[in-house]
N, C-alpha and C positions, 0 to 999 in steps of 0.2 A: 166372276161377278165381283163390284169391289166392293168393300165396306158401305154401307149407306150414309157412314158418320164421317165417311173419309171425303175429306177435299179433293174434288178432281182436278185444280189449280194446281197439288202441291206436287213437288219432286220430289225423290233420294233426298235426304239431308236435310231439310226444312225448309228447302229454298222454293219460289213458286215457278210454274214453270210461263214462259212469256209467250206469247199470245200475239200474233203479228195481225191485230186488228186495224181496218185503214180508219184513220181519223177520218172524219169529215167537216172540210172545212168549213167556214161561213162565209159567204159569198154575195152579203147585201153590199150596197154602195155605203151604207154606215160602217160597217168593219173592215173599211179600207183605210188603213193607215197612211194618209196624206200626209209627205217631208220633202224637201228641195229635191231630192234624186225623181220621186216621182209627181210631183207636182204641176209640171205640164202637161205629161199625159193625161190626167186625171182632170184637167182643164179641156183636154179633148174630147173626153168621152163626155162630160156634163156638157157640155155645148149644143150637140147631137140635138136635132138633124141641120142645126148652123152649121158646115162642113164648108172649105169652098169648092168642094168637087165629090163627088161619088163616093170616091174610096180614101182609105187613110191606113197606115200602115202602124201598127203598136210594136215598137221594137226594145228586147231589153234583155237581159242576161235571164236563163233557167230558175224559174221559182222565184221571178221579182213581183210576180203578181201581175201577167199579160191576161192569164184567164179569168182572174178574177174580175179585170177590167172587164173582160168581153162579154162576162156570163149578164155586168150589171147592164151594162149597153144592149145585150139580146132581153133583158127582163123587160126595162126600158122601150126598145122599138119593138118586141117581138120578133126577133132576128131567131131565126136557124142558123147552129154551130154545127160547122164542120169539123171532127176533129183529127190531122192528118189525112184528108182527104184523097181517095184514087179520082183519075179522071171518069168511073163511073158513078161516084157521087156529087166530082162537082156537074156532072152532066144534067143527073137529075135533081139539081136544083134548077136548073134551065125549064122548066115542065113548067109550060104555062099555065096560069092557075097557082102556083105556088110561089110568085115570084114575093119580095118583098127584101128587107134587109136580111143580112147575111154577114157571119164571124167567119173566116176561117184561119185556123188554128194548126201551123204547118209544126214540122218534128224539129226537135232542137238542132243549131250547126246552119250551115249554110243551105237553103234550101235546092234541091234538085228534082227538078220535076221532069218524067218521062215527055216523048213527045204528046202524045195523045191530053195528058191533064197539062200543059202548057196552053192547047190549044181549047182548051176546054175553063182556063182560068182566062183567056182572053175574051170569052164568050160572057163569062161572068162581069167582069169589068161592063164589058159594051152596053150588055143589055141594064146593069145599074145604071147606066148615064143617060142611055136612053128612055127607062122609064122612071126615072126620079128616086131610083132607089139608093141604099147603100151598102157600101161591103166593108166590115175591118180585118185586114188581113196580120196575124200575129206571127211571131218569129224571132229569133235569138238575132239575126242579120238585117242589116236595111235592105231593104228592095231592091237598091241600084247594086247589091255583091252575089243576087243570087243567078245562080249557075243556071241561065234559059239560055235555049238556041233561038225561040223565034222574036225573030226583031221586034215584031207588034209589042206580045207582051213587055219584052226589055224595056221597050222606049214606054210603054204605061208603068211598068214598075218604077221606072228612073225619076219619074215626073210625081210620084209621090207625096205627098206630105208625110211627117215622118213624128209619129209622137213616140219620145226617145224616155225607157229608165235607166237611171244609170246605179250602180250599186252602190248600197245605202252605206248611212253613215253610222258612226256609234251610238248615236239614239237611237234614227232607225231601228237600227239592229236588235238594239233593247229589245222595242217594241213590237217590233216583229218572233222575237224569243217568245214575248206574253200572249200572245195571238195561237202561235204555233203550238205553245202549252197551253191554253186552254181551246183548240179545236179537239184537245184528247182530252178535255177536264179536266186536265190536272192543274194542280196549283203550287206553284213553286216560289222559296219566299227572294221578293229584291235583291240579294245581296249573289245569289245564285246570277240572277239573271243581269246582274253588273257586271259581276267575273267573266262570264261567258261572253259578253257582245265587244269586252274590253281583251281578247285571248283567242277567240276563234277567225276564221279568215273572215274577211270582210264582203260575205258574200251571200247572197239569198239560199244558195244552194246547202253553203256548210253549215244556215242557220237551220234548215230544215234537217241536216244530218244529223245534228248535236241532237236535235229535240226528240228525234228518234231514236237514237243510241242510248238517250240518257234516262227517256222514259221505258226502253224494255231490261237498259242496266239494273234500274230502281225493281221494276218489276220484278225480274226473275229473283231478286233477292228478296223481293217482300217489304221493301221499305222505301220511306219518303225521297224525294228528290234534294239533298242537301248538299252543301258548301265541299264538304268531305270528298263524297261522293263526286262532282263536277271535277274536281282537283284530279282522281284518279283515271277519270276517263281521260279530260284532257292529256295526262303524262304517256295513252298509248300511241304509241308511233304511225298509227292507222290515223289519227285523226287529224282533219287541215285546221291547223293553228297559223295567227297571223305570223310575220316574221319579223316585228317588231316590236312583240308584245310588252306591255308596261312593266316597272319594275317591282319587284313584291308580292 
């Protein structure tokens, strides 16, 4: 049994021990950080249910922010999110009686879909056009690169409209740092969050890495997020730094 007085946070040596709790993000249409990379899409989803057709395809690089687009879009029309879906789930979305809008949210990389959920996303499309509904289908790839054998769907995917993010810039990035940090509460001061969006790869994915790494770095040692601190993480070899980083 352990001390009553004793911290079950701490480790060996006075250090704390770190805690791989998932943040949770915020997912309103306010805490969407709108800049030129993502600024059309986010033009697509407010427009909803103006579409010129059924479906619309949300494409962008890992951790740019396609779910978050999607979850406001489903708050919005009340759309059911599929998320990586088998062809028995998107089947039963087909159950009449529960028809209406529809997200679905495929796995990063070029999508490949077995025979059965091809013919079963073909089903999905038809029946939104047919009954006035709508689908946004999400993905790292546009529509017209993904890996389907049946023509039907091909020639629907190709035919697309295509709301595109493209990887952000060093504001973005900023900004996306302060977002990421406070989904875990934490609060880290400017100067931190300068270095980093001006040093790390320029990319949704490394901004999500850093913020992770750098929040259970500070933890397990029990202390703040600071300048120091960011310097050292960045110098290990494990971590994606841009490859033109500024000088100083």
């Amino acid at each position: 049994m352990s001390d009553p007085g004793e911290d079950p946070a701490a480790a060996p040596g006075g250090a704390q021990m770190a805690f791989d709790f998932p943040a949770r993000p915020a997912l309103g249409r306010a805490d969407f950080l709108v800049a030129p990379c993502n600024a059309a899409a986010v033009a697509w989803i407010d427009r909803w249910p103006d579409w010129p057709g059924p479906a619309l395809a949300l494409v962008g690089p890992e951790g740019c922010g396609k779910t978050h687009l999607a979850h406001v879009l489903a708050a919005r029309a009340g759309a059911r999110v599929l998320d990586r879906p088998d062809a028995e789930a998107l089947n039963a979305a087909l159950i009449a009686g529960e028809r209406g809008p529809l997200v679905v949210e495929l796995a990063p990389g070029t999508p490949r879909l077995d025979p059965a959920a091809e013919e079963a996303l073909v089903h999905v499309l038809n029946l939104a056009r047919e009954h006035g509904d709508h689908c946004l289908l999400t993905s790292t790839a546009p529509p017209a690169r993904w890996r389907v054998a049946l023509p039907d769907l091909h020639s629907r995917l190709a035919a697309l409209p295509v709301a595109e993010i493209t990887p952000p810039d060093e504001t973005l990035l900023e900004m996306v740092l302060v977002k990421l940090f406070a989904d875990r509460q934490v609060i880290v001061p400017p100067d931190v969050m300068r270095f980093l969006a001006r040093r790390i790869d320029r990319s949704f994915a490394a901004a999500r890495d850093i913020v992770a790494r750098l929040d259970a770095l500070a933890w397990g040692r029990g202390r703040a997020i600071t300048l120091p601190l960011a310097r050292e993480l960045l110098g290990r070899p494990d971590v994606s730094r841009r490859r033109d980083p500024p000088a100083g």
